[in-house]
C-alpha positions as a Markdown table, in Angstrom:
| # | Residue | x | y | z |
|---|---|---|---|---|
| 1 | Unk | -119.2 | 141.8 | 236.8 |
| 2 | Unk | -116.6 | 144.0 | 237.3 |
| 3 | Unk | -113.4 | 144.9 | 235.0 |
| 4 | Unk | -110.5 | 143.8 | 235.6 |
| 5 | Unk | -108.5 | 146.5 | 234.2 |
| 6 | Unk | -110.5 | 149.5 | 236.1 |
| 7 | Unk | -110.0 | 153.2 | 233.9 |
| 8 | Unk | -112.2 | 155.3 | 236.3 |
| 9 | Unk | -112.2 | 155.7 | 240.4 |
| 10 | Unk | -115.5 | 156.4 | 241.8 |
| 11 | Unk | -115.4 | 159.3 | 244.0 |
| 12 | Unk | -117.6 | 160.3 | 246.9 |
| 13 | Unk | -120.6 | 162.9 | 246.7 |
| 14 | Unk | -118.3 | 164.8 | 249.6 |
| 15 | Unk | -114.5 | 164.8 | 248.1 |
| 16 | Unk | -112.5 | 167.6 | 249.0 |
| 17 | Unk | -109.4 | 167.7 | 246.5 |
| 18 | Unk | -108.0 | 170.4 | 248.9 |
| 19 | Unk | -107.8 | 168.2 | 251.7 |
| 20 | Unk | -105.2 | 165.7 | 249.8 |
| 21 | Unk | -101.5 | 166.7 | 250.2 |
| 22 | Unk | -98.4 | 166.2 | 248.0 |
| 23 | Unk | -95.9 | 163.9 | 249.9 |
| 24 | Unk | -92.2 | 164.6 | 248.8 |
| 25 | Unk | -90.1 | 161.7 | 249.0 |
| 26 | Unk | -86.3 | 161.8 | 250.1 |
| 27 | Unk | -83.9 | 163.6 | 247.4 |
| 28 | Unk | -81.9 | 160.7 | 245.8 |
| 29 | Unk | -78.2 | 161.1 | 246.9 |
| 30 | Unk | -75.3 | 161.0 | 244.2 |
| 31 | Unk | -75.9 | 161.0 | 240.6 |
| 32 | Unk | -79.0 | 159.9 | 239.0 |
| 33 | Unk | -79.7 | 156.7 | 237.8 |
| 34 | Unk | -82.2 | 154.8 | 235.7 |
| 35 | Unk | -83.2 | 151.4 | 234.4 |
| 36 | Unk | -83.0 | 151.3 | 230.4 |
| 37 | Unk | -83.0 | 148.6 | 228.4 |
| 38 | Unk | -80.0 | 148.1 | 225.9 |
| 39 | Unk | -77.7 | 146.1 | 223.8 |
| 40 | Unk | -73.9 | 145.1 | 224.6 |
| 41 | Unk | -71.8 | 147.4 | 222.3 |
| 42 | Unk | -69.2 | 144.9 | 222.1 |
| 43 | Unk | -68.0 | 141.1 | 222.8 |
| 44 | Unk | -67.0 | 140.6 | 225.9 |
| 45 | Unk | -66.2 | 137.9 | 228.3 |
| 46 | Unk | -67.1 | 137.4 | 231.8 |
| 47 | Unk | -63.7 | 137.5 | 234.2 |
| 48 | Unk | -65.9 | 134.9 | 237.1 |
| 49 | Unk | -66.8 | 132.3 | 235.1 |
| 50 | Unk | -65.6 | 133.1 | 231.5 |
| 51 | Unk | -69.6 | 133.4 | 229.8 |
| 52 | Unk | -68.8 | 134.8 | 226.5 |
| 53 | Unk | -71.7 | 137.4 | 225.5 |
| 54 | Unk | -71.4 | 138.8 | 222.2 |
| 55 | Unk | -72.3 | 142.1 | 220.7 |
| 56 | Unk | -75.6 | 143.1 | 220.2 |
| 57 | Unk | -76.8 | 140.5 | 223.3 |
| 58 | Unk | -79.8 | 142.7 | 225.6 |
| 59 | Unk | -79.7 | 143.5 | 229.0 |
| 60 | Unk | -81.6 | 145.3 | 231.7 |
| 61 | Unk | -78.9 | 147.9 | 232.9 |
| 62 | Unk | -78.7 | 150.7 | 235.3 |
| 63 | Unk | -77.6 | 153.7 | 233.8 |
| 64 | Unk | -76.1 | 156.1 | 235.6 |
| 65 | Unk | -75.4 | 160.3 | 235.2 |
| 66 | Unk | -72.3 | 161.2 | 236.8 |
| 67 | Unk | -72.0 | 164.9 | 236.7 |
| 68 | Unk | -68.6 | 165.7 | 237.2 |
| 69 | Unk | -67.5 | 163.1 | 234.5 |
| 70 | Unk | -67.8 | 165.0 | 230.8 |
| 71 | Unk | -65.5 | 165.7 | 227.9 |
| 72 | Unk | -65.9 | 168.8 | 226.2 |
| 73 | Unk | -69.6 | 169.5 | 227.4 |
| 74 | Unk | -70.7 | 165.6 | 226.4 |
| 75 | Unk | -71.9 | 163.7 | 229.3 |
| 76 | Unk | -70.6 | 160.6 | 230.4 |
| 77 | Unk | -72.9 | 157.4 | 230.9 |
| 78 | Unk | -72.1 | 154.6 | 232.7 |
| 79 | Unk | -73.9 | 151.1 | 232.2 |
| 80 | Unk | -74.1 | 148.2 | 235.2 |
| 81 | Unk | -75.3 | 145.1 | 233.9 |
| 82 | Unk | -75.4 | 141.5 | 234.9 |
| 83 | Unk | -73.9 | 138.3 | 233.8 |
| 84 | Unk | -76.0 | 135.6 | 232.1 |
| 85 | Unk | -74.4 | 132.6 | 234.4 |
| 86 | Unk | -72.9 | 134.2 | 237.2 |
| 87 | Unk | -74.4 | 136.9 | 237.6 |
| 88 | Unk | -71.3 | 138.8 | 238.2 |
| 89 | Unk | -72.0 | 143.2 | 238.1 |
| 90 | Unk | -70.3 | 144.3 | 234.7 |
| 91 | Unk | -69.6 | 147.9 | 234.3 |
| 92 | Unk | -68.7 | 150.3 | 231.4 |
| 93 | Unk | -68.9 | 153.0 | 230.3 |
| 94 | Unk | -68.9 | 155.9 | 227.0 |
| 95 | Unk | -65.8 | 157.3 | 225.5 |
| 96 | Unk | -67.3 | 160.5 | 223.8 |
| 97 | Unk | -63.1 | 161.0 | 223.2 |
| 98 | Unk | -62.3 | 158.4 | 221.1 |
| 99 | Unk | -66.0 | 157.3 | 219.9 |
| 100 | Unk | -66.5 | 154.2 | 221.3 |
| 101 | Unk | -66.9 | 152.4 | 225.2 |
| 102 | Unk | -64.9 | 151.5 | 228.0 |
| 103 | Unk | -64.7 | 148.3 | 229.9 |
| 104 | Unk | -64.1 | 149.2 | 233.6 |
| 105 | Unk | -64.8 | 146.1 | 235.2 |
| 106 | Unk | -66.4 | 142.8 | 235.6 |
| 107 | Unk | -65.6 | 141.8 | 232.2 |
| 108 | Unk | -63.1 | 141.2 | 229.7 |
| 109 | Unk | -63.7 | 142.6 | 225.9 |
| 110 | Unk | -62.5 | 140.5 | 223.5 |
| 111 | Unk | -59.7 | 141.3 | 221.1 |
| 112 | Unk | -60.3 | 143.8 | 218.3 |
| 113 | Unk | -57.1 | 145.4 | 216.4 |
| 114 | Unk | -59.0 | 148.0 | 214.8 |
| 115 | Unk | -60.4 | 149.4 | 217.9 |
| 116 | Unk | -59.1 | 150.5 | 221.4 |
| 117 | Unk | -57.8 | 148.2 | 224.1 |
| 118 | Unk | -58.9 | 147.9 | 227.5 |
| 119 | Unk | -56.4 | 150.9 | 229.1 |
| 120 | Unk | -57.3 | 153.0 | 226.0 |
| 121 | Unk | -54.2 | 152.4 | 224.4 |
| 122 | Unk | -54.9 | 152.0 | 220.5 |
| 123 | Unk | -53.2 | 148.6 | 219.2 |
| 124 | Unk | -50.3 | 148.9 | 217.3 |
| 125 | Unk | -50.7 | 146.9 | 213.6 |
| 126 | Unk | -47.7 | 145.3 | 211.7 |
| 127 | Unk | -47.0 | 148.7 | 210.4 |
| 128 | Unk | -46.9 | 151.3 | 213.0 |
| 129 | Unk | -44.9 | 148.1 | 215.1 |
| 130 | Unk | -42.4 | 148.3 | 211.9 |
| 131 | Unk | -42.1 | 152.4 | 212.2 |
| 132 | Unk | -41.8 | 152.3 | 216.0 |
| 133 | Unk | -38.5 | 149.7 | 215.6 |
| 134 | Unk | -37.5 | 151.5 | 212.8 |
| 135 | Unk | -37.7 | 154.9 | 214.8 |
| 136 | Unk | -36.3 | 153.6 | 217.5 |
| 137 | Unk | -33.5 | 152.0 | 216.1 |
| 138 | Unk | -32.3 | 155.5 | 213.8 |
| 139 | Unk | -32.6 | 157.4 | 217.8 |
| 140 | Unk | -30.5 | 154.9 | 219.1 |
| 141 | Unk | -27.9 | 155.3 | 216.2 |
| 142 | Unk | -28.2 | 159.5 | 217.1 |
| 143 | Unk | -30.1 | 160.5 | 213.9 |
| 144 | Unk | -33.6 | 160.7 | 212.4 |
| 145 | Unk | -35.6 | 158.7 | 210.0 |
| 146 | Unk | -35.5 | 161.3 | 207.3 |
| 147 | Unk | -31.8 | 161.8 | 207.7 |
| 148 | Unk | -31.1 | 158.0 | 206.5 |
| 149 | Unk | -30.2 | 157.4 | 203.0 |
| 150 | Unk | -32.2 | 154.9 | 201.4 |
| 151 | Unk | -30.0 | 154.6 | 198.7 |
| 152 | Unk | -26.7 | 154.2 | 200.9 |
| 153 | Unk | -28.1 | 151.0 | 202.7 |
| 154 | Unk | -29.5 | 149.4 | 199.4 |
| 155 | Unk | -25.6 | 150.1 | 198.0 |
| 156 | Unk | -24.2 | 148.5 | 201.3 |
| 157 | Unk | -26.7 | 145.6 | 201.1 |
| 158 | Unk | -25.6 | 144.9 | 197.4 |
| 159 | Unk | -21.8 | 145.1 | 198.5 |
| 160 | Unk | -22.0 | 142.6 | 201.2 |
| 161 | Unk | -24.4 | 140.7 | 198.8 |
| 162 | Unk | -21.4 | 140.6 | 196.3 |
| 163 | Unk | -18.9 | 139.8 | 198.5 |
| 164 | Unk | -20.2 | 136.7 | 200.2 |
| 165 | Unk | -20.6 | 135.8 | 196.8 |
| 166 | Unk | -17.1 | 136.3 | 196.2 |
| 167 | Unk | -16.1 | 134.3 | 199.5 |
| 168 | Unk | -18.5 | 131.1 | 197.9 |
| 169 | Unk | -16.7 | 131.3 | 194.4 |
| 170 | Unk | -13.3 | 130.7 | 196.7 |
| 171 | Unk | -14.2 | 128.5 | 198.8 |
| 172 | Unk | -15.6 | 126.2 | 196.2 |
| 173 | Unk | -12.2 | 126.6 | 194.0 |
| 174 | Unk | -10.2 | 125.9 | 197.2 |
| 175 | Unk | -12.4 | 122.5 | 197.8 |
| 176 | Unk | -12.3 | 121.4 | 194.3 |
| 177 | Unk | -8.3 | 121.8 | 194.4 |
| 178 | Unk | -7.7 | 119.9 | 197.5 |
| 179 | Unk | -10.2 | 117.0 | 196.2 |
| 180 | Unk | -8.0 | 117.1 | 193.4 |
| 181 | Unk | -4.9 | 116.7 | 194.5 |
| 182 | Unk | -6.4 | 114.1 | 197.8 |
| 183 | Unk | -7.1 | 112.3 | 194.7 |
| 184 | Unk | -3.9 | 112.4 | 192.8 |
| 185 | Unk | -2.6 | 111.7 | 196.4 |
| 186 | Unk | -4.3 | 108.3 | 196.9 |
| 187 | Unk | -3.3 | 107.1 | 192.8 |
| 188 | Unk | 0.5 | 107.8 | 193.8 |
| 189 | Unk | 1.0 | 110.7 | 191.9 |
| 190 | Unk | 3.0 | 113.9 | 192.6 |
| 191 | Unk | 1.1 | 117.3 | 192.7 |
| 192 | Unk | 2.6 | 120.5 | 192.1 |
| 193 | Unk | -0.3 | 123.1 | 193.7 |
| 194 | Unk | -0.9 | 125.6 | 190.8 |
| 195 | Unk | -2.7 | 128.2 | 191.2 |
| 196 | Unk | -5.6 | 128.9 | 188.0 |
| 197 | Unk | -5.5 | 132.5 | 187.4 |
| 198 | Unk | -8.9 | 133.0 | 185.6 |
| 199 | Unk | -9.2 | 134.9 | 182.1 |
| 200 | Unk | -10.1 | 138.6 | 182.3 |
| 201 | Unk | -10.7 | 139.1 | 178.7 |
| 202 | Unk | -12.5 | 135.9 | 178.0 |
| 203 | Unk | -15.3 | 137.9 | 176.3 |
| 204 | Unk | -12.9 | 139.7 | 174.0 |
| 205 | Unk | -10.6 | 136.2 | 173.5 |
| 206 | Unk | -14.5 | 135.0 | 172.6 |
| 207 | Unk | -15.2 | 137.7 | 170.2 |
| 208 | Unk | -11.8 | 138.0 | 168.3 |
| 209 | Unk | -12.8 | 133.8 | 167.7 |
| 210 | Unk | -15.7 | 134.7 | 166.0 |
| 211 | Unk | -14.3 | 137.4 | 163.5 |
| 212 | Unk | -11.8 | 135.0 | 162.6 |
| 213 | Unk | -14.3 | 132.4 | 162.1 |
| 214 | Unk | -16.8 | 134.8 | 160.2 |
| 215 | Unk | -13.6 | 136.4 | 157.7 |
| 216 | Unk | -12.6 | 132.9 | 157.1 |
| 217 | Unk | -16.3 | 131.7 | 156.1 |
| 218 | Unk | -16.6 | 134.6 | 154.4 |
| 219 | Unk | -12.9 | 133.7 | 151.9 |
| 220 | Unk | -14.3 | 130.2 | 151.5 |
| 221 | Unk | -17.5 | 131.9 | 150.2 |
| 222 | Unk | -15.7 | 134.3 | 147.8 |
| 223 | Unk | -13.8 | 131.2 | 146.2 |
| 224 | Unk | -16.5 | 129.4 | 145.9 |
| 225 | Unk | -18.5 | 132.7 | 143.9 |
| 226 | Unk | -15.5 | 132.8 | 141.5 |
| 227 | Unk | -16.8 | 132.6 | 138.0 |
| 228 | Unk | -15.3 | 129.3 | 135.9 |
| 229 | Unk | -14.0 | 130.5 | 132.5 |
| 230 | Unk | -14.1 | 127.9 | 129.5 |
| 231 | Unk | -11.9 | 127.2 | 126.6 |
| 232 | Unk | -13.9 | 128.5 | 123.8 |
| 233 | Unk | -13.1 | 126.5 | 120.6 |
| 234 | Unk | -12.6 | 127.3 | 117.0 |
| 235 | Unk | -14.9 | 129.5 | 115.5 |
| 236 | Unk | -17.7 | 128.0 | 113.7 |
| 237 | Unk | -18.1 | 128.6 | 109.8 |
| 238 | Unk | -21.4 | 130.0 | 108.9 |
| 239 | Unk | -23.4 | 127.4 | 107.1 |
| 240 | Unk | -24.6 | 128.0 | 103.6 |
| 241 | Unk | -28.4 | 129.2 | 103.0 |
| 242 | Unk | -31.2 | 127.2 | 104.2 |
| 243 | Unk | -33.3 | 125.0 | 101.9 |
| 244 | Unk | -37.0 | 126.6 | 101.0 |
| 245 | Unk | -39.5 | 124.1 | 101.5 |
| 246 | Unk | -42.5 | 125.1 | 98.9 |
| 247 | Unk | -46.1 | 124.2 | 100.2 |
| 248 | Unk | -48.0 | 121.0 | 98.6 |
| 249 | Unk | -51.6 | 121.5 | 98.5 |
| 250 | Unk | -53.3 | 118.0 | 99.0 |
| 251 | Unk | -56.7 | 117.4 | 96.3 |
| 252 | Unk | -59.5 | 116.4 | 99.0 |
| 253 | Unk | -61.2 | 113.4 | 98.3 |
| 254 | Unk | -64.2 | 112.7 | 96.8 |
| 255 | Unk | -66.2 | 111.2 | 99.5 |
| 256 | Unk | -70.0 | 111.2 | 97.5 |
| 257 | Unk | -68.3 | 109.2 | 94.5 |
| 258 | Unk | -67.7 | 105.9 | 96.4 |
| 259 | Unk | -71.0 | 106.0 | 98.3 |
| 260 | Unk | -72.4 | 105.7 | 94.7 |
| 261 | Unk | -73.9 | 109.5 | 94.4 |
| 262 | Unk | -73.6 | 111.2 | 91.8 |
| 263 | Unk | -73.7 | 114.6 | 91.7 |
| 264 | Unk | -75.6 | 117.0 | 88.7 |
| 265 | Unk | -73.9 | 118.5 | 86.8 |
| 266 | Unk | -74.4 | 122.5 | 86.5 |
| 267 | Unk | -76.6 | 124.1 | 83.9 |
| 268 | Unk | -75.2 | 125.5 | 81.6 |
């Protein structure tokens, strides 16, 4: 039985290698192209039928060699791959410029702020929007960012902040007066409009009440502290000398005698 998978050709007692020729095929026109096998470098999502492929997804691409299209001596590839539904033709490309790839067509990559956008513009974040306004808002005005004084519009800011304050504080005193005399109106009474002048000084009026206060807490103290001085009497007459008291010294008891002991007596 033969193999199937044959690893030797049987050639013939007469073979001339001489006699076989090298056939050239035709020269492939434009630039040179391959079949590789990669993964998507992005997200994307298909502009026919709206397939969403994400990032790291394989495909059987063509890649192709321009050789007109380089940046700074790096070569330029250029990827053609196939939609998973549709089979729509998708095509990008490398940006050896900014470090990353290109959607040219086909496809749709999805939305990434950190990196570039489909023309190559790079997205704008909240910050870089807030300096472009802010730029653009000191050119319109005919001066520069740095010529601004921070300090001037924080002053300005706190003035206006002060005086809409000021504008509240009046209108509230000119709706409390008219409520009061709409009511002295409706109770038949006669109003003469006065104008309150408010107190400058109250915190001095305030602090001169309080000395007063404190010096007359302080009198009430000192009368209180006086010292009271008492009538003394007649002197009194010294007294003549003490009685001496002499010291008794009591017989102890004979304790043996009315048990019915009797002690001997001591030789003599």
């Amino acid at each position: 039985m033969s193999e199937r998978k044959v690893l030797t050709k049987y050639y013939p007692p007469d073979f001339d290698p001489s006699l076989v020729g090298r056939s050239r095929g035709p020269k492939q026109a434009g630039p040179k192209v391959q079949t590789v096998r990669l993964m998507a470098p992005f997200s994307f999502r298909c502009t026919a039928c709206g397939e969403y492929m994400y990032k790291g997804r394989k495909f059987n691409a063509r890649k192709e060699t321009p050789p007109d299209e380089k940046y700074l001596s790096i070569q330029v590839f250029r990827f053609y791959i196939r939609c998973t539904r549709c089979s729509n033709e998708i095509v990008f490309r490398t940006d050896p410029k900014n470090q990353d790839y290109v959607m040219e067509r086909g496809a749709k990559r999805n939305t990434e702020p950190w990196r570039r956008g489909l023309e190559g513009t790079i997205e704008e974040s909240d910050e870089a929007r807030l300096d472009r306004l802010e730029r653009e808002m000191a050119e319109a005005d005919g001066e520069t960012v740095e010529e601004r004084n921070a300090m001037a519009e924080l002053e300005a800011k706190t003035a206006d902040a002060k005086r809409e304050m000021a504008v509240a504080d009046a209108l509230d005193e000119i709706r409390s007066r008219n409520a009061r005399i709409e009511k002295a109106h409706r109770e038949g009474v006669d109003v003469v409009d006065v104008v309150v002048v408010p107190k400058v000084n109250d915190e001095e009026e305030e602090d001169a009440e309080a000395a007063r206060r404190a010096f007359a807490f302080a009198k009430q103290q000192e009368a209180w502290e006086e010292p009271v001085v008492e009538d003394e009497g007649p002197p009194v007459e010294a007294a003549g000398p003490s009685p001496a008291f002499k010291r008794q010294v009591k017989k102890k008891k004979d304790h043996s005698a009315l048990l019915g002991i009797k002690k001997k007596q001591p030789l003599v």
